[in-house]
Each structure stands twice: as C-alpha cells, then as structure tokens.
C-alpha positions as CSV (number, residue, x, y, z in Angstrom):
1,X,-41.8,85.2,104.1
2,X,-42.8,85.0,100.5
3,X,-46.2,82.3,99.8
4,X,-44.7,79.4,98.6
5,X,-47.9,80.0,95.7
6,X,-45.7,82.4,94.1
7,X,-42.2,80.2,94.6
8,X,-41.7,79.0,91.0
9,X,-41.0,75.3,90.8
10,X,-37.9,74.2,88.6
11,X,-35.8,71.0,87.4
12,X,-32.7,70.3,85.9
13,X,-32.8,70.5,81.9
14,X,-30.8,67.1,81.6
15,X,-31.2,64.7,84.2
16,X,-32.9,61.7,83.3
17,X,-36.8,61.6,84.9
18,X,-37.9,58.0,84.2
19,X,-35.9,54.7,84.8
20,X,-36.1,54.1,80.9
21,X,-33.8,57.0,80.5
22,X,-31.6,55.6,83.3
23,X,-31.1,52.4,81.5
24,X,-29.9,54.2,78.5
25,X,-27.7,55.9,80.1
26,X,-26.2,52.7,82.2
27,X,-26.3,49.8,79.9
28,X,-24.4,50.7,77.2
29,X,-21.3,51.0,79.1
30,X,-21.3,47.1,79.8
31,X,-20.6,44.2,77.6
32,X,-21.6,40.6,78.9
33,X,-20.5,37.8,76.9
34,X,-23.0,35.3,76.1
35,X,-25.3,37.6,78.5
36,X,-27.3,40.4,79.2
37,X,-27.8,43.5,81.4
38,X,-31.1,44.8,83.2
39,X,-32.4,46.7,85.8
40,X,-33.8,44.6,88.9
41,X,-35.3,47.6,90.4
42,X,-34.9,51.4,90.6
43,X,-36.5,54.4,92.1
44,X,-36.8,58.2,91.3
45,X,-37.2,60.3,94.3
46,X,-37.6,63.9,94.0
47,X,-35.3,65.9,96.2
48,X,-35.2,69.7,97.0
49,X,-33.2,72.0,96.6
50,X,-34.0,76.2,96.8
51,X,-32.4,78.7,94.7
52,X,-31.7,82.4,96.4
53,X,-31.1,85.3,94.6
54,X,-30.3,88.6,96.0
55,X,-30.5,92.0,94.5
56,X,-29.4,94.8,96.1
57,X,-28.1,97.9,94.9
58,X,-24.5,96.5,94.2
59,X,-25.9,94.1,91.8
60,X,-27.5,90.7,92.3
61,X,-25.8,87.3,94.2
62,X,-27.1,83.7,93.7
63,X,-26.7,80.5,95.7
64,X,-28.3,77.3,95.8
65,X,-29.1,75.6,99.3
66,X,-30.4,71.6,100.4
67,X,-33.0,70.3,101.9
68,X,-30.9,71.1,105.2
69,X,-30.2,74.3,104.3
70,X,-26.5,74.1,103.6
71,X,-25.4,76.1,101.2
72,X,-23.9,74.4,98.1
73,X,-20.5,74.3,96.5
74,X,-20.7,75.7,93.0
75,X,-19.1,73.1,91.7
76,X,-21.7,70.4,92.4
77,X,-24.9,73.0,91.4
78,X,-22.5,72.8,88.1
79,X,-22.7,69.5,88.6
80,X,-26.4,68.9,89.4
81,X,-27.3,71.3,86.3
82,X,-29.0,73.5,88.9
83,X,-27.7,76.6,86.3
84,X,-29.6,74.5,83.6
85,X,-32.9,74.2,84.1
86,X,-36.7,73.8,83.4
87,X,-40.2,75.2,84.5
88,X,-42.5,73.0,85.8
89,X,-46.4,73.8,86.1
90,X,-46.3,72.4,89.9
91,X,-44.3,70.6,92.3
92,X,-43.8,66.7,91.2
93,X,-44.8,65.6,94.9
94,X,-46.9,67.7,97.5
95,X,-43.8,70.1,99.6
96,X,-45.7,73.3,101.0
97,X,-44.4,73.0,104.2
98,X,-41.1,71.5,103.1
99,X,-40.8,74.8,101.2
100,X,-42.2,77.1,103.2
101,X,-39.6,75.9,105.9
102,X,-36.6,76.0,103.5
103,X,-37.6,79.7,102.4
104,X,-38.1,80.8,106.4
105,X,-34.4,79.7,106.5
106,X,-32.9,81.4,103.8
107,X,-34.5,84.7,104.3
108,X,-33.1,84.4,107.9
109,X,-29.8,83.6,105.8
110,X,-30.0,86.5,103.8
111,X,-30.8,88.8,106.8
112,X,-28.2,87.5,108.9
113,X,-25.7,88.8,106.1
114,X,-27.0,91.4,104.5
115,X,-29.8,93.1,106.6
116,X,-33.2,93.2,106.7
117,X,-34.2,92.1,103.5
118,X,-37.7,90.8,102.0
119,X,-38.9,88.2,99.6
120,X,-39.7,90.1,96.4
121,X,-43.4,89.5,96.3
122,X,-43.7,90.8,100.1
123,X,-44.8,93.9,101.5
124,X,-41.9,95.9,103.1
125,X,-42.3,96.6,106.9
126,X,-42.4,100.4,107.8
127,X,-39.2,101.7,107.9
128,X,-39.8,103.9,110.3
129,X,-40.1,104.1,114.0
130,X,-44.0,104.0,115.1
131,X,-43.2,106.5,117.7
132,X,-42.1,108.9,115.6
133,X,-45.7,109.7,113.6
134,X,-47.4,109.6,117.1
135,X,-48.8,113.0,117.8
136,X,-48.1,112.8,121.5
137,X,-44.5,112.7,120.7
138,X,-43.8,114.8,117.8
139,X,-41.4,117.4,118.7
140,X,-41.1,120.4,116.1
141,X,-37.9,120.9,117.5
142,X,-36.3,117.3,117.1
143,X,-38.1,116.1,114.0
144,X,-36.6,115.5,111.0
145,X,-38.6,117.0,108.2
146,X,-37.2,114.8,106.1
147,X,-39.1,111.9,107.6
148,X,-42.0,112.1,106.6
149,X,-40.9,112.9,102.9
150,X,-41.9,110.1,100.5
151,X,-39.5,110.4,98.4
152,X,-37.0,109.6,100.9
153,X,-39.2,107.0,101.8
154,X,-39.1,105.8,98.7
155,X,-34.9,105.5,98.4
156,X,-34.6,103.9,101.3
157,X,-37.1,101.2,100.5
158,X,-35.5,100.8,97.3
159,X,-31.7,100.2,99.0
160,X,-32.8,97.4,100.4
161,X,-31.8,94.2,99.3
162,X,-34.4,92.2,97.9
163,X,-34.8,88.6,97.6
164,X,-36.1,86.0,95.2
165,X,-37.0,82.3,95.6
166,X,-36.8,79.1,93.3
167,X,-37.7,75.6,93.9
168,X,-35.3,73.1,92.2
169,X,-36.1,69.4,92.2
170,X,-33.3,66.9,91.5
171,X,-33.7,63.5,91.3
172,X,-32.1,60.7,93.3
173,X,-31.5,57.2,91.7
174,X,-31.6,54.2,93.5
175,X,-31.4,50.5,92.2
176,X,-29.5,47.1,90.9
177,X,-28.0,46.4,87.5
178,X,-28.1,42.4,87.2
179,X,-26.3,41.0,84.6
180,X,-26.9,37.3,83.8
181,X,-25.3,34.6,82.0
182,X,-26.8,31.0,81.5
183,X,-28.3,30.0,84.9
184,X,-25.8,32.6,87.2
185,X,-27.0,36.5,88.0
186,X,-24.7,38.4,89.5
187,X,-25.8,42.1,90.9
188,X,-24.4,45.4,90.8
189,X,-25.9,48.1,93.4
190,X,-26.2,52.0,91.9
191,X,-27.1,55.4,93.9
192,X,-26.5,58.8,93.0
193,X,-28.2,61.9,91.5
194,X,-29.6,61.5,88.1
195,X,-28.0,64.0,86.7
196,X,-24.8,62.8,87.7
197,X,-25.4,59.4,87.3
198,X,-22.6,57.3,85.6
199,X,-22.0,53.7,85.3
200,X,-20.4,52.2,88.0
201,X,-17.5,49.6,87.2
202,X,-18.7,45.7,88.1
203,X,-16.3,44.4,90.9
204,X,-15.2,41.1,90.2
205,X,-15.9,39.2,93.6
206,X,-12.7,36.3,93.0
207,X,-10.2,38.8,92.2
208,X,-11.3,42.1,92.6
209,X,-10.8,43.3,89.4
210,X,-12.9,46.8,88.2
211,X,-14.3,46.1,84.8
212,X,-17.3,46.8,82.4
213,X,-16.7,43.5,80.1
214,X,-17.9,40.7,81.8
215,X,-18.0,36.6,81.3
216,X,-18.3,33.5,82.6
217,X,-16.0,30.4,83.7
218,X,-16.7,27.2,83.0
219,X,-18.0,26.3,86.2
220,X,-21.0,29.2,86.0
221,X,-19.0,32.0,88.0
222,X,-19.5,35.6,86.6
223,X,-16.2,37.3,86.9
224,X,-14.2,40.1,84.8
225,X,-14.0,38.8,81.5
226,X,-10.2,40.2,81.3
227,X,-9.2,37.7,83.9
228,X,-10.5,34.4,81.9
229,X,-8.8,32.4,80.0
230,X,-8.7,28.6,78.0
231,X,-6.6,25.7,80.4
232,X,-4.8,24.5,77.0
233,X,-5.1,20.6,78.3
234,X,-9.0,20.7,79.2
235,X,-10.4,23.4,77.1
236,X,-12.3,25.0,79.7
237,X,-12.4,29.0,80.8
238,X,-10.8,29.7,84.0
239,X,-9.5,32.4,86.2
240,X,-6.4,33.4,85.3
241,X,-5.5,32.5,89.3
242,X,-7.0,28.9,88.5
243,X,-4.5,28.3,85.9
244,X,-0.4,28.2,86.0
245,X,2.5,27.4,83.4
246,X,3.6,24.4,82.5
247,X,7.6,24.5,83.4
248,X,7.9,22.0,80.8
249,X,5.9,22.6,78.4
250,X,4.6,26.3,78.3
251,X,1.4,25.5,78.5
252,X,-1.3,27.1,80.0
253,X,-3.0,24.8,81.8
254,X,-5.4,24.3,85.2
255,X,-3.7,24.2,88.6
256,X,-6.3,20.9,89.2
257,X,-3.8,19.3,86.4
258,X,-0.3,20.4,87.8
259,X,2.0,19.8,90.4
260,X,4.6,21.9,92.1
261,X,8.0,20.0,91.6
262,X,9.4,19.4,95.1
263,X,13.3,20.2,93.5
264,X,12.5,23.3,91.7
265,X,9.6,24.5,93.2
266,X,7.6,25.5,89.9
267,X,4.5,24.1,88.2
268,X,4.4,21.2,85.9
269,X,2.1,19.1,84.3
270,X,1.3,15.9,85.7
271,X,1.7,14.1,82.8
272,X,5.2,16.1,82.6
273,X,6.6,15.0,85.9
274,X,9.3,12.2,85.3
275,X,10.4,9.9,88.3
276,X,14.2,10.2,89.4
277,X,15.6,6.8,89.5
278,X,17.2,7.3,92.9
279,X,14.9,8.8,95.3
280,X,11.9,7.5,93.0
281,X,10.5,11.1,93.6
282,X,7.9,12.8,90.6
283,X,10.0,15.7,89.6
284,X,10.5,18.6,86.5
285,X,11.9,16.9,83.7
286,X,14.5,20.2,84.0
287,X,15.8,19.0,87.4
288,X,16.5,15.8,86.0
289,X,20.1,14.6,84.9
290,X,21.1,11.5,84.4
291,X,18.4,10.1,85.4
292,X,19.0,11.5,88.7
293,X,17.1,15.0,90.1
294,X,19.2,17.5,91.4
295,X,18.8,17.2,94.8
296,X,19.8,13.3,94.5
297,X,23.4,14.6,92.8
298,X,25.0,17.3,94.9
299,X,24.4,15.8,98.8
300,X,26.6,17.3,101.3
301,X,27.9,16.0,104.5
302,X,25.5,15.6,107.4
303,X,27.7,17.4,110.0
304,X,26.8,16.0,114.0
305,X,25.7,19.1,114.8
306,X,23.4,19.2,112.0
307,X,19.4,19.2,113.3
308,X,18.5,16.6,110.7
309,X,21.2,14.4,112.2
310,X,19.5,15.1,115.6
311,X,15.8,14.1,114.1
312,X,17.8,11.3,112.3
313,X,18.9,9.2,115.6
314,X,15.8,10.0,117.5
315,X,13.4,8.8,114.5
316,X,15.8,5.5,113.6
317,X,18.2,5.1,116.5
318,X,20.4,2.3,114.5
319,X,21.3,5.0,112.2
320,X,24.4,5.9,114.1
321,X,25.8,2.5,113.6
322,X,26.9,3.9,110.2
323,X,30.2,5.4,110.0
324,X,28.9,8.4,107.6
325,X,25.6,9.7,106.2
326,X,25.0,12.5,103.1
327,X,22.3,14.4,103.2
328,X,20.0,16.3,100.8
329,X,16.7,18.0,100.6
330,X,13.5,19.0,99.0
331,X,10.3,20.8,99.2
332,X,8.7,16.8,100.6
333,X,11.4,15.1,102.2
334,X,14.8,14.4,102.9
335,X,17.1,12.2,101.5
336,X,20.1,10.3,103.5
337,X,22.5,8.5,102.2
338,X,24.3,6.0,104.8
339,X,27.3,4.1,104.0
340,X,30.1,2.0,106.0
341,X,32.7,0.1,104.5
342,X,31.6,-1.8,101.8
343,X,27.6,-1.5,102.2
344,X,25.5,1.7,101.0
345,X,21.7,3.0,102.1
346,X,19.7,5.4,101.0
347,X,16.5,6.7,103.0
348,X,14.3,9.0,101.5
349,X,12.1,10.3,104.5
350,X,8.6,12.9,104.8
351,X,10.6,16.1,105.3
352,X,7.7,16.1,108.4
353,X,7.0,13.2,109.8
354,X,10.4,11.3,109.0
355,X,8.2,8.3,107.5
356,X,9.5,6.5,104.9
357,X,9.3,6.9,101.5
358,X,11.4,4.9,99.7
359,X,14.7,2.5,101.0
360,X,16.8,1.0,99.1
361,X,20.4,-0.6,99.4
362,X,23.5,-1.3,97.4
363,X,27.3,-1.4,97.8
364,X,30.2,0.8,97.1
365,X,31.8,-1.5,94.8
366,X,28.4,-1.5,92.3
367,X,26.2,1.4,91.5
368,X,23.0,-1.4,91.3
369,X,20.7,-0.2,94.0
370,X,18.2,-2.9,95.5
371,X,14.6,-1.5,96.6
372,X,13.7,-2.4,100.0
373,X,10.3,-2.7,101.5
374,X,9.8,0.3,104.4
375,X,8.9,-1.6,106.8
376,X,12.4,-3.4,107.1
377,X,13.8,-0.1,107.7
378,X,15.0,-1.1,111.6
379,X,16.1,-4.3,110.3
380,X,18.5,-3.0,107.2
381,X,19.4,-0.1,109.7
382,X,20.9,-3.2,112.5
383,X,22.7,-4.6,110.1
C-alpha cells in the first residue's frame, strides 16, 4: 500500500470554503419585504473522498470512491467538481489513518478487477516463484532460461497495471437561514455539499406555498409574500385564505368581516347583508326580491311523508291541527308556512334544534303579517 506521505491532498476548484462565501451564494436568491436574511449558524466539515487511477498497458481508467468506499457515479464527481480541482500543501484536518484505510481498500478494488497491481510509488513483489532460484531445486532440464532474463523481467513488471492515489476533500454545509421581519423570525434549515449548494425555496408554514419572496401579515406571521394581500374594508395584509369576495360588492375583504348567506351560500359583507321581511333572516341582497329572499317565495308542499313533517309534529305536536303546511329551507333553518281556513302561520325554526326563530301570524284575506313572541308558539299553534 502506497504511504499516505506521498498521497497528494486535493479540493474542489469552486466550492465555497468559508461560511462568508456561503452567504453569498444563498442570500441573494431571497427577497424579504420590510426584512432581512442571515445565517443563524453553519458549519464546514471536510469530507473524503479518494481518487484511483489506473494505468495499465491498455491505457489509464479513473474513478472516484467515499469515505465508505463506494464507488461514485460520474455524474455527481461532475457534480462535486471532483474533475476540477486544487492542490493543497496538507490535509485540512489530521486523516492518516482515514486514508491509509481508504487506499488499503481500493488497491484491494483494483486487484480484485484487474490483478495484482501496485501503488505507483511501491516496490513490486518478485514475480517469480522463490523456489525456482533455489539451488536445491534447479533442474537444467525443466528450467526456463528465460527466467532468469532481465529483460523479461523487466516486461512483465512493466504489464502490470499500476495504480495512483488522490486525496479529494469536499465540504459539507450545514446550517439555518433566518429571515426576520419586525419582531417575528422565521427559520429555514440548509445541508448539502458546498459545491452543490443551492438555495433552498422557504416553505410557507399556513399554506404551503414554495417561494423566495417573503412578507409579513398584519398580525406578525411570515408567510409567502405571493399569498398576501390588502382586506379592501380594514386595510390590513392578510392571507389570501383569510380573505373572501364580497358577493355584493366585489370587494376583497376579511372573512372576520363577512358572512356566508344562508340562501345562496356565498360570502357577503356584513354591512351587505339585507333582512328579508318574511323570515326576518340576514341574507345576499342578490337572493332578495320583493323584499322577500328566495327561499321565502318558492315553498313547496310539505308532503306526510316528508321527514321535516315527522320532526315537525314531534317538536310542536299542535301543528297537525292545521289543515296544510308549505315548507322551505336554508343553509340555518326551516321555514313552515301553516294555514287553515281563514288564519295563516309562519314558523321559521334552527334547521337543528327546531328552536324558534321567528313567528309571526296573519290571514289569508290580508298579506299584513303580525310578529309573535316565540315563546307563545304552543299557544298560537292550539288555536
């Protein structure tokens, strides 16, 4: 095995050696609004790496293995600038028996597939057989005179492959990129080799977005700065998921500020929502018609065999003493309409708990409808 003395020590031409040159090469990839960018920690560690070349007589073969001895794709010695690199006047860390080991195990490589071969700055081992220079066993008649001819000697030492030896340190980063705004940090974890180190893309933690352009909401949170934007009614910066669209206006405004519209099931400003006269629910001015919402103005029947008539009677049990009963629906409760032969109800109930929400009553004969308080619902139901 060759003395790792006379194993040269090498490292890639490009790859950054200091954590100076890794910031360059990371923070310009990032813009932080109203922030900044900067490392909260990193490390350099030297790794090996061995470099094989074999001559032989049909020309010469390289490889690269690690620190395990596996042998490397080309592609990431390419990628690793292993092809590109620089002498160094001694190891960066103390490795003699790291290296010795590593060479011990590619010589065995080598040998294994292409013969006995030595380290280029060893002595060859005889070639020949001890026994056959041993006087006691020369034998005129079975001796080869061609032997002990040097310059036979001399060919076959020179057929036989011969190997060289190249340390090659890379380096392996290791850190945090923490990019603050105001009060808030947010960090960013990095590792690969230097010289194929490449900025990593911040993941937004709310919504999962990949970004290098970062900002900050109104209430502190550091998210993708693609995914912020102004609620038109408060003037503050929210995630896009924070914030919906008007129905009636167009506005872009906070979900805080909005409501879903129990008739048309999109968002509206609060300050939007109008009340429909007859079941005196806050709806989208859209679902509104003569003063009425949409549900209130196409009822249908309430079949017996409806479920809602079943709920119905067990909820209110006077509610069968009316002769028929219209039913609607939305997203909050339902709305019965109860009527006999001169006399009109409504109920509008919690589609859940069939509380009451609002009673009123009136006559067929007027369309004047006369609120009721809720708990008289039993009462105006007897009657």
């Amino acid at each position: 095995m060759e003395s790792t003395e006379k194993i040269a020590n090498f490292a890639p031409h490009a790859q950054p050696t200091s954590v100076h040159e890794v910031a360059d090469r990371l923070f310009p990839a990032y813009t932080i609004d109203g922030g900044r960018v900067h490392l909260a920690g990193c490390t350099l560690d030297d790794r090996l790496f061995l470099k094989v070349t074999v001559n032989c007589s049909h020309g010469s073969i390289g490889f690269f293995l690690d620190s395990a001895a596996h042998r490397l794709d080309d592609s990431v010695a390419r990628r690793l600038g292993l092809e590109d690199t620089c002498q160094l006047e001694k190891p960066p860390q103390p490795a003699e028996a790291e290296i010795a080991r590593l060479a011990e195990l590619a010589e065995r490589m080598v040998k294994d597939e292409f013969g006995d071969a030595p380290s280029g700055n060893v002595s060859s081992p005889n070639v020949l057989n001890p026994d056959v220079l041993n006087p006691d066993v020369l034998n005129p008649d079975v001796l080869n005179p061609d032997v002990l001819n040097p310059d036979v000697l001399n060919t076959a030492e020179q057929a036989r492959p011969q190997v060289e030896l190249a340390a090659l340190w890379c380096k392996y980063a290791r850190g945090k990129l923490r990019f603050t705004i105001g009060e808030r940090s947010a960090d960013l974890p990095f590792s690969d080799w230097a010289a194929m180190l490449v900025p990593p893309p911040f993941v937004c933690p709310y919504t999962g977005t990949k970004t290098f352009h970062l900002g900050a909401t109104s209430d502190g949170r550091i998210v993708a700065a693609e995914q912020i934007e102004t609620c038109v009614q408060s003037g503050r910066r929210l995630l896009l998921a924070d914030l919906v669209t008007c129905s009636a206006s167009g506005k872009l405004v906070s979900r805080e500020l909005a409501e879903v519209c129990p008739v048309t099931d999109e968002d509206v400003l609060c300050e939007e929502m109008v009340e429909c006269e007859s079941c005196r629910q806050k709806v989208s001015p859209q679902s509104v018609a003569s003063n009425r919402c949409r549900a209130c103005r196409q009822p249908r029947r309430l079949a017996k065999d409806d479920p809602r008539w079943a709920r119905l009677q067990d909820a209110h049990p006077h509610a069968r003493r009316w002769r028929r009963w219209n039913v609607s629906e939305t997203a909050s409760v339902l709305i019965f309409n109860g009527s006999g032969l001169v006399k009109q109800i409504l109920l509008v109930l919690d589609k859940d708990t069939l509380e009451p929400k609002h009673l009123a009553i009136g006559n067929r004969l007027s369309p004047t409808w006369k609120t009721v308080e809720a708990d008289r619902l039993a009462e105006v139901l007897g009657k």
